[in-house]
C-alpha positions in Angstrom: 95.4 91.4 80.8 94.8 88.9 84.0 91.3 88.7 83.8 89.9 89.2 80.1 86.4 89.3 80.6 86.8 91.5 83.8 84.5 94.3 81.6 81.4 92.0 82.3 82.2 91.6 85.6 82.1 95.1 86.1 78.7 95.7 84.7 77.4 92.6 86.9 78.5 94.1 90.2 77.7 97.3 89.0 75.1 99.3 91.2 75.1 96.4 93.1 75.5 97.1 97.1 79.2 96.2 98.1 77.6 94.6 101.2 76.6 91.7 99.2 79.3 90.4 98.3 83.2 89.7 98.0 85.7 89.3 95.7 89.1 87.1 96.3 91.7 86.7 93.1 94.2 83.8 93.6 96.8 85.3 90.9 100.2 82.8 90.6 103.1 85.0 91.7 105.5 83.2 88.9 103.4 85.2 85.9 104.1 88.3 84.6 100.8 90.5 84.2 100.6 93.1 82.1 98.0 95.3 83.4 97.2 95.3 87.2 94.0 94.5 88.7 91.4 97.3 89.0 87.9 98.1 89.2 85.8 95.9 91.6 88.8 93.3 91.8 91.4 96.4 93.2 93.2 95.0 96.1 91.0 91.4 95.8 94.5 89.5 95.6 95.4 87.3 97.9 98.6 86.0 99.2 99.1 83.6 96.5 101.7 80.5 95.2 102.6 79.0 92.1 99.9 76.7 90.7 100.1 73.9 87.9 97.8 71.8 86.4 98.7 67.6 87.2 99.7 68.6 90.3 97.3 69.0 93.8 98.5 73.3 93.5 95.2 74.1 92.0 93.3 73.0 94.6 95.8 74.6 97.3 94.9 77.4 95.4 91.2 76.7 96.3 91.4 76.2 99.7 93.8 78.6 100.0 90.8 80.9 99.0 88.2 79.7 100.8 91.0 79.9 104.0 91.2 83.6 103.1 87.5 84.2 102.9 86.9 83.0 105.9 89.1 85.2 107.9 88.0 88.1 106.1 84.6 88.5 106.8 82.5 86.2 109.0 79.2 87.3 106.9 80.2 85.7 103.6 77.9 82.6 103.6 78.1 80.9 99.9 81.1 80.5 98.0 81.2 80.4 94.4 84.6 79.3 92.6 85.1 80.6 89.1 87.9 80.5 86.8 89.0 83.7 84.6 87.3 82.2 81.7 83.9 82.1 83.3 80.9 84.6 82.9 78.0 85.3 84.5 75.0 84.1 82.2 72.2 85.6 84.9 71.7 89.1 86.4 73.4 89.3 90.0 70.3 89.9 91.7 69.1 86.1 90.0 71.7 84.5 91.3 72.0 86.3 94.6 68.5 85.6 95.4 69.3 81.7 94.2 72.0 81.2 96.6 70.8 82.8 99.2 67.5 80.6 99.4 69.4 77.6 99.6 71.1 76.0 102.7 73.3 73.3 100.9 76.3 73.4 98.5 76.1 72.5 94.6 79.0 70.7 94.0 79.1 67.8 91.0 80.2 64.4 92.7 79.8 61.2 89.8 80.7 57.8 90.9 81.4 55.0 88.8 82.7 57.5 85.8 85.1 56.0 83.4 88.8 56.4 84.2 88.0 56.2 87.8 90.3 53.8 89.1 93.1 55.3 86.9 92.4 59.0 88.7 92.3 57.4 92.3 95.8 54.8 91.7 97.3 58.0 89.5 99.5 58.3 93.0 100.3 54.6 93.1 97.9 51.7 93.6 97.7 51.6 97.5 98.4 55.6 98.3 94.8 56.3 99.0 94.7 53.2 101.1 92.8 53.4 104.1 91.7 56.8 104.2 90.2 57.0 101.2 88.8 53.6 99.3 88.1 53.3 95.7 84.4 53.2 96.2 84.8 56.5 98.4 86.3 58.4 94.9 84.1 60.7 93.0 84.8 63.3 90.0 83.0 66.5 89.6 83.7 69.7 88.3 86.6 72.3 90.0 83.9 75.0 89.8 81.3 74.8 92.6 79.1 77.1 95.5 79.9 75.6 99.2 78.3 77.0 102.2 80.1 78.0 105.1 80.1 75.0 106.7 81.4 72.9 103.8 84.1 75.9 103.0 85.2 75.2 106.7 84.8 71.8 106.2 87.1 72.0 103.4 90.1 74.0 105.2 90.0 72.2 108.8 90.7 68.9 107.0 94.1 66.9 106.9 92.8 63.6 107.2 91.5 63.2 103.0 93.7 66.0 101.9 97.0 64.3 103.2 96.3 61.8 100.1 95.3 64.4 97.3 98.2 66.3 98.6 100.8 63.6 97.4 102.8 64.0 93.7 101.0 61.8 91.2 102.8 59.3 89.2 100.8 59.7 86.5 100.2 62.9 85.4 97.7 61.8 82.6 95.3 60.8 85.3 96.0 63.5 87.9 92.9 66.0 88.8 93.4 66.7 92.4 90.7 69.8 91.6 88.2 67.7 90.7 88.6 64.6 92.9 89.2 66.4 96.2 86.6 68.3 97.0 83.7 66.0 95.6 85.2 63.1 97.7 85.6 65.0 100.7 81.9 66.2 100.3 80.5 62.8 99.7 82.6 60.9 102.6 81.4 63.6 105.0 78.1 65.4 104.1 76.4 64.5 101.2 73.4 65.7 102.1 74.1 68.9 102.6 74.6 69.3 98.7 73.3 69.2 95.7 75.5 67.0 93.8 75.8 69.4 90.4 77.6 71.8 89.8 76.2 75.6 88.8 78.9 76.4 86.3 78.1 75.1 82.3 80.8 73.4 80.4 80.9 71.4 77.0 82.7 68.6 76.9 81.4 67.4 73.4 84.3 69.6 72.2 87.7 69.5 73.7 91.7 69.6 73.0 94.2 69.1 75.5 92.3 67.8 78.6 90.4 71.2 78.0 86.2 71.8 77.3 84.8 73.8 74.6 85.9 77.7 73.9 83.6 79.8 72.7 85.1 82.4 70.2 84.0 86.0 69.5 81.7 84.7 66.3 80.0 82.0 68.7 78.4 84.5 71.1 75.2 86.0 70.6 71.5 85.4 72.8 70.7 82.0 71.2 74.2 80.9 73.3 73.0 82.2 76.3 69.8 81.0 76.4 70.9 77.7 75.6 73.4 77.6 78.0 70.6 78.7 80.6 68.4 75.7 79.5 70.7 73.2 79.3 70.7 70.4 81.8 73.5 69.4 84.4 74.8 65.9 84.8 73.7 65.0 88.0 75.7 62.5 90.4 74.6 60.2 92.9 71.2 61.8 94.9 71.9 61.8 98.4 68.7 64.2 98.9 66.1 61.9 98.2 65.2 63.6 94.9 63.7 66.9 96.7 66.6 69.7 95.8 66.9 67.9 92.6 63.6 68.0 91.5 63.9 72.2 92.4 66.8 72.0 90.6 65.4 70.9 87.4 62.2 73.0 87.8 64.6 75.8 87.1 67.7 77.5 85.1 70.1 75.5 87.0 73.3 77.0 85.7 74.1 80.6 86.8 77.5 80.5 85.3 79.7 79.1 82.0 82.6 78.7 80.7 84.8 78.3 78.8 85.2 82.3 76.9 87.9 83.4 74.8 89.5 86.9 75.5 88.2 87.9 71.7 84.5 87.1 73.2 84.4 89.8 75.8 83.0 92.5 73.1 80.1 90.0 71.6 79.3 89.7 75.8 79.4 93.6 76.5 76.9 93.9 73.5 74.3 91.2 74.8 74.9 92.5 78.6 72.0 94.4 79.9 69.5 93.2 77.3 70.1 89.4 77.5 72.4 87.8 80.2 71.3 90.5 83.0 67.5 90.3 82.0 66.3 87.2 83.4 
């Protein structure tokens, strides 16, 4: 199945009016699905290439979405970026109502992370050079809300992007997805975000370059309410501490990740009575 957890999506969108939102699926052409999409994400794909992970292709992919969204409908004003292993861990009207109040993007940029250097010289020592200085990098998550100006900010630019578009050298150090678009962000606007991201992830456990999975015995209401509660990592404050301060006044985290496929049954169970009552 392409997208496991699509069941919860379903209920999230569900008697929700189709005018308030849309859905766009980047699905690599190269894998075989067994099941086709349906339900609210029926005829969602976009035209779509081959994506793999040490390589700037994942955040093609991105843009190639935001691109596509765009074009599509010139009403769509926030753009959320998900991965198949996300979930929703608030009611859609919550998080509706949250995004639509705001009038700046919550994107996670960090500077002066460890490993840094090693992720900006992954494409040789001088290829950033001049465009983009080591003091310029940041890191932040792949999964973030742009508003329309940033996601257009994002897919008229060539200048940064001509440097996160070149092979890497080292592929140990090579995260175009979460180096681009937090750089680009900071170098051009950063204050027009809030610099975290609204996706939760749990680095305290991880295999492969990859955050914590939570498994089908893992999931009940204490997870979600933690995961609600839980604080983000914030970056450099570019706001003078006003957004931030709302920020942490409030759930900050709308989504998480990362879900098994086994989860999805645990999820339906606590749907309506716990992640879609806020």
């Amino acid at each position: 199945m392409p997208l496991p957890l699509a069941p919860l999506w379903e209920l999230y969108f569900n008697n929700t009016s189709k005018n308030l939102y849309n859905i766009y699926v980047h699905a690599d052409p190269s894998f075989e699905y067994d099941l086709p999409f349906s339900g609210v994400f029926t005829q969602r794909v976009i035209p779509s290439q081959s994506s793999l992970r040490f390589t700037p292709t994942l955040a093609s992919a991105a843009r190639r979405l935001l691109a596509h969204a765009l074009l599509h409908d010139s009403g769509n004003y926030m753009f959320a970026m998900l991965s198949p292993s996300c979930i929703p861990i608030h009611s859609f009207n919550f998080t509706y109502g949250t995004l639509m109040k705001s009038n700046k993007s919550f994107i996670e940029i960090l500077e002066n992370e460890p490993g840094s250097y090693d992720r900006w010289a992954a494409r040789g020592e001088t290829a950033m050079l001049p465009e983009v200085k080591l003091e310029d990098f940041r890191i932040g998550s792949q999964f973030w809300v742009l508003t329309r100006k940033h996601a257009r900010l994002v897919v008229s630019d060539s200048w940064i992007w001509s440097k996160f578009n070149k092979p890497c050298r080292n592929y140990d150090t090579c995260y175009p997805e979460e180096n681009y678009f937090s750089t680009l962000i900071h170098m051009r606007d950063p204050r027009g975000c809030v610099p975290a991201t609204l996706t939760h992830v749990d680095w305290s456990i991880s295999s492969g370059g990859h955050p914590r999975e939570y498994q089908e015995s893992e999931v009940g209401p204490e997870l979600i309410f933690k995961l609600r509660n839980d604080k983000p990592r914030y970056g450099d404050d570019g706001n003078n501490g006003s957004d931030l301060a709302v920020m942490k006044g409030r759930h900050p985290f709308l989504f998480a990740r990362k879900f098994s496929r086994g989860s999805i049954k645990p999820l339906l169970s606590i749907a309506n009575d716990v992640i879609f009552k806020d």
